[in-house]
N, C-alpha and C positions, 0 to 999 in steps of 0.2 A: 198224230197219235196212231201207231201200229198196235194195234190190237185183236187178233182174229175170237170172236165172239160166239160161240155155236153153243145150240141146247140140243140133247139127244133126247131119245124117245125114254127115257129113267127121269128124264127133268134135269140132268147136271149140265148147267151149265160151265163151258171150258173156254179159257182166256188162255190164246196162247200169247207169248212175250216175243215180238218180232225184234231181233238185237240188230237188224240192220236201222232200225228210228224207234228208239227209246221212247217209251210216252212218258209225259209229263203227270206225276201224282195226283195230281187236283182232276186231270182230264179222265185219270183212269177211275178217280170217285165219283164224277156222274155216270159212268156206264155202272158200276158196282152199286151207286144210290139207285138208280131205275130199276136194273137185275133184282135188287132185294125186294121190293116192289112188285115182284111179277109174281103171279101166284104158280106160273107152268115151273117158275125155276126151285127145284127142291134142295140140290147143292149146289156148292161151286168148286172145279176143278182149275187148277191157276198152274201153267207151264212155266217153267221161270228155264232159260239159258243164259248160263253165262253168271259172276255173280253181281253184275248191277244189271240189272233188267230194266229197273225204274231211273230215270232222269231226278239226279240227283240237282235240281233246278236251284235258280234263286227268284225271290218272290219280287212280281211286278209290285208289291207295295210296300218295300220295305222303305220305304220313305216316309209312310203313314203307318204312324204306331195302334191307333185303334183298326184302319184295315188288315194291317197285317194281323193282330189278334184274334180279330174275328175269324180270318182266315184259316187259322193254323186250331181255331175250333171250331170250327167246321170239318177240315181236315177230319178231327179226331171224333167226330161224331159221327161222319160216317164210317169209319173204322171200329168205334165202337158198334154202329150198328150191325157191322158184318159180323165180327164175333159175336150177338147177343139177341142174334134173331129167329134164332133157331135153325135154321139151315145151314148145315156140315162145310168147313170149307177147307180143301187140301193144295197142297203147294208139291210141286214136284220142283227140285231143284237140280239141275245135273250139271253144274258149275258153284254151287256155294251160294253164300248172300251176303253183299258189302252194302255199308252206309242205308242210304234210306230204305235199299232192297231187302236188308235183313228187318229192317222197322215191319216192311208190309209181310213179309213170310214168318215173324211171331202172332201176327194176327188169327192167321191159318190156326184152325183147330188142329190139323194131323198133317206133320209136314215128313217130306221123305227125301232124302240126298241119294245122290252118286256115291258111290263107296268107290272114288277115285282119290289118288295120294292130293292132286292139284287142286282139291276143291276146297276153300277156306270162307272161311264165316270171319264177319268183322263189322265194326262201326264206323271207328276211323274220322267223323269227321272235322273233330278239330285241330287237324295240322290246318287247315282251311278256315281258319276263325269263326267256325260253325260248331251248332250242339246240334245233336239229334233232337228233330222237330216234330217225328209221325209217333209216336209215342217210345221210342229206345229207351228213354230215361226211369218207364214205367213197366212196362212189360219186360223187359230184358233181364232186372234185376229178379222181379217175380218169380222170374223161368229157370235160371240158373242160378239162380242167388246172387245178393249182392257184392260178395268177394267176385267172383267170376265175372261179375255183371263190368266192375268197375275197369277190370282189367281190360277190356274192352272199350270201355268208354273213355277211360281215361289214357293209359299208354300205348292204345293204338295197339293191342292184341290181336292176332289173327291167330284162328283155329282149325283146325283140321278134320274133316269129316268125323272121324273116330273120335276127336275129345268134341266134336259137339253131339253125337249121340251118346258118351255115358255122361255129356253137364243135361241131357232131357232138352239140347235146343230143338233136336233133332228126332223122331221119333223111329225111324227106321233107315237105315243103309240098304241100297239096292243095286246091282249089276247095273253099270253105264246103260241107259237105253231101257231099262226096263219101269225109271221111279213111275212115269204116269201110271204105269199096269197096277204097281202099288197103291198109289193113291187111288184110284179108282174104284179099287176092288175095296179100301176104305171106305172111300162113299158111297160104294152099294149097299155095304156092311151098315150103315148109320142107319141110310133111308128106311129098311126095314123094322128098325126098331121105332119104340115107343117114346123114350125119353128124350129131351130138348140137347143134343150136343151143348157145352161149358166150356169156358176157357177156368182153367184150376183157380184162379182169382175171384173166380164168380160163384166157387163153387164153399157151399158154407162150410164153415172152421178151417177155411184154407190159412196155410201159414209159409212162410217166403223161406225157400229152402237155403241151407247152412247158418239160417237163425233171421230175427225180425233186428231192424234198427236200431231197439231199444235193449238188445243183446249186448252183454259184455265183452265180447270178441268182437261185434263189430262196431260198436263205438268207438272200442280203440283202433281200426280199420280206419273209419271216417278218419279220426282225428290224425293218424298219421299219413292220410292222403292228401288232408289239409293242408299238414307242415311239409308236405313235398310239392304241394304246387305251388307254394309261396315262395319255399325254397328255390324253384324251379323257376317264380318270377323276380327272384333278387338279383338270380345268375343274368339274367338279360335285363341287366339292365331297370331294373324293376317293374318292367312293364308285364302287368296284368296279362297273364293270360287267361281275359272274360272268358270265352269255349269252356275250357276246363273247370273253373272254378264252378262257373253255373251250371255246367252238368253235375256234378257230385252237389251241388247246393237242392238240386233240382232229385236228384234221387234220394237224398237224405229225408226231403220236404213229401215228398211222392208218397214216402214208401210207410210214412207212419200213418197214414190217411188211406180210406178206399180207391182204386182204381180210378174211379171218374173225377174224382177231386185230385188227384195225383198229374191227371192230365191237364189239366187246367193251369197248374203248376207250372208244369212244363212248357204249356203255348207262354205262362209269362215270361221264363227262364228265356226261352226263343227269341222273343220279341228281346229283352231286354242285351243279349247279346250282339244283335245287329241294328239297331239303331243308331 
């Protein structure tokens, strides 16, 4: 696990992302379980180079179907604890975020990109017979909506700095080499205040932007991304492509339910794709 770990005299503490040894997501959850934990650490500032930072791993248990579920909520409870702890958390990104890197930089309260042409946002992972397992299935739609959300999830969409900051994945563009100054100067801006930083899902009367599930634009959405994956598994031969199905099974299930129950969903969707 490369992870450079430092607390300044503010309390923030900053993780920078070493891209020459990727850490593994589970390893980077107990530094980030202990960090929330510590009373000195008041935020957290998270360096992201490159856009997969995080080791997009496969799990020592997927041969065990109750360990690996346990696993994958676990995973998502301390994830959930980062966002819901009150301590401001920002991402500087100055390469973009793919597959489970973008999972962990929506968790981020206040995230900031490179306003460079190369830098792309995506999920992507089931050309690889994988769903998104740190929560994609549930925050992603939330943030952008679920039209934008799928486009991602399902056809392997990649984005471009500028359409992820007006879809709000993004919240500010910054000169190459300057995003940490921005985020920083965020989480100085936080610490002073009074109120408990939220992720919009948490926040009451929140509503899933370009309409909720039970919307008639995107019902008929789901339903025609149904008869495209089906379609899509008739053409080969009819073999099921599980990834795909269960992730759109898995956002549909999610996203009429609260955030914490929507994950829970998802750890099943997970499990049941790679077993």
């Amino acid at each position: 696990m490369t992870m450079i770990l430092s607390l300044d005299a503010q309390g923030i503490a900053t993780m920078n992302f070493d891209q020459t040894s990727l850490p593994q997501m589970d390893d980077l959850l107990l530094v980030l379980d202990e960090a929330i934990n510590d009373d000195n650490v008041k935020g957290f500032l998270l360096l992201a180079s490159g856009s997969n930072f995080i080791a997009d791993e496969k799990n020592a248990d997927e041969g065990d179907v109750a360990k690996l579920f346990a696993r994958m909520l676990e995973r998502h409870r301390v994830l959930r604890r980062l966002e819901t702890c009150g301590k401001p958390v920002a991402i500087a990104l100055s390469g973009g975020a793919a597959g489970v890197s973008l999972e962990l930089a929506v968790v981020a309260h206040y995230r900031v990109a490179s306003d460079v042409v190369t830098a792309q946002f995506g999920i992507s992972p089931n050309s690889s017979g994988r769903m998104p397992g740190s929560g994609g299935t549930q925050r992603l739609p939330r943030l952008v909506g679920i039209q934008n959300a799928l486009s991602m999830l399902l056809d392997n969409k990649k984005i471009s700095a500028a359409e992820a900051l007006a879809q709000q994945l993004v919240h500010a563009l910054a000169p190459a080499g300057s995003e940490s100054n921005e985020a920083r100067l965020w989480l100085l801006s936080r610490l002073v205040q009074t109120s408990a930083v939220q992720q919009s899902w948490d926040v009451k009367g929140y509503k899933v932007p370009g309409g909720a599930v039970s919307s008639p634009a995107i019902q008929q959405l789901l339903m025609i991304s149904n008869a495209m994956l089906r379609a899509r598994s008739h053409a080969h031969n009819h073999v099921l492509d599980r990834a795909s199905v269960n992730t759109l099974s898995s956002v549909y299930e999610g996203l009429i339910t609260d955030i914490d129950t929507g994950l829970k969903t998802e750890a099943r969707y997970f499990v049941n794709t790679i077993r």
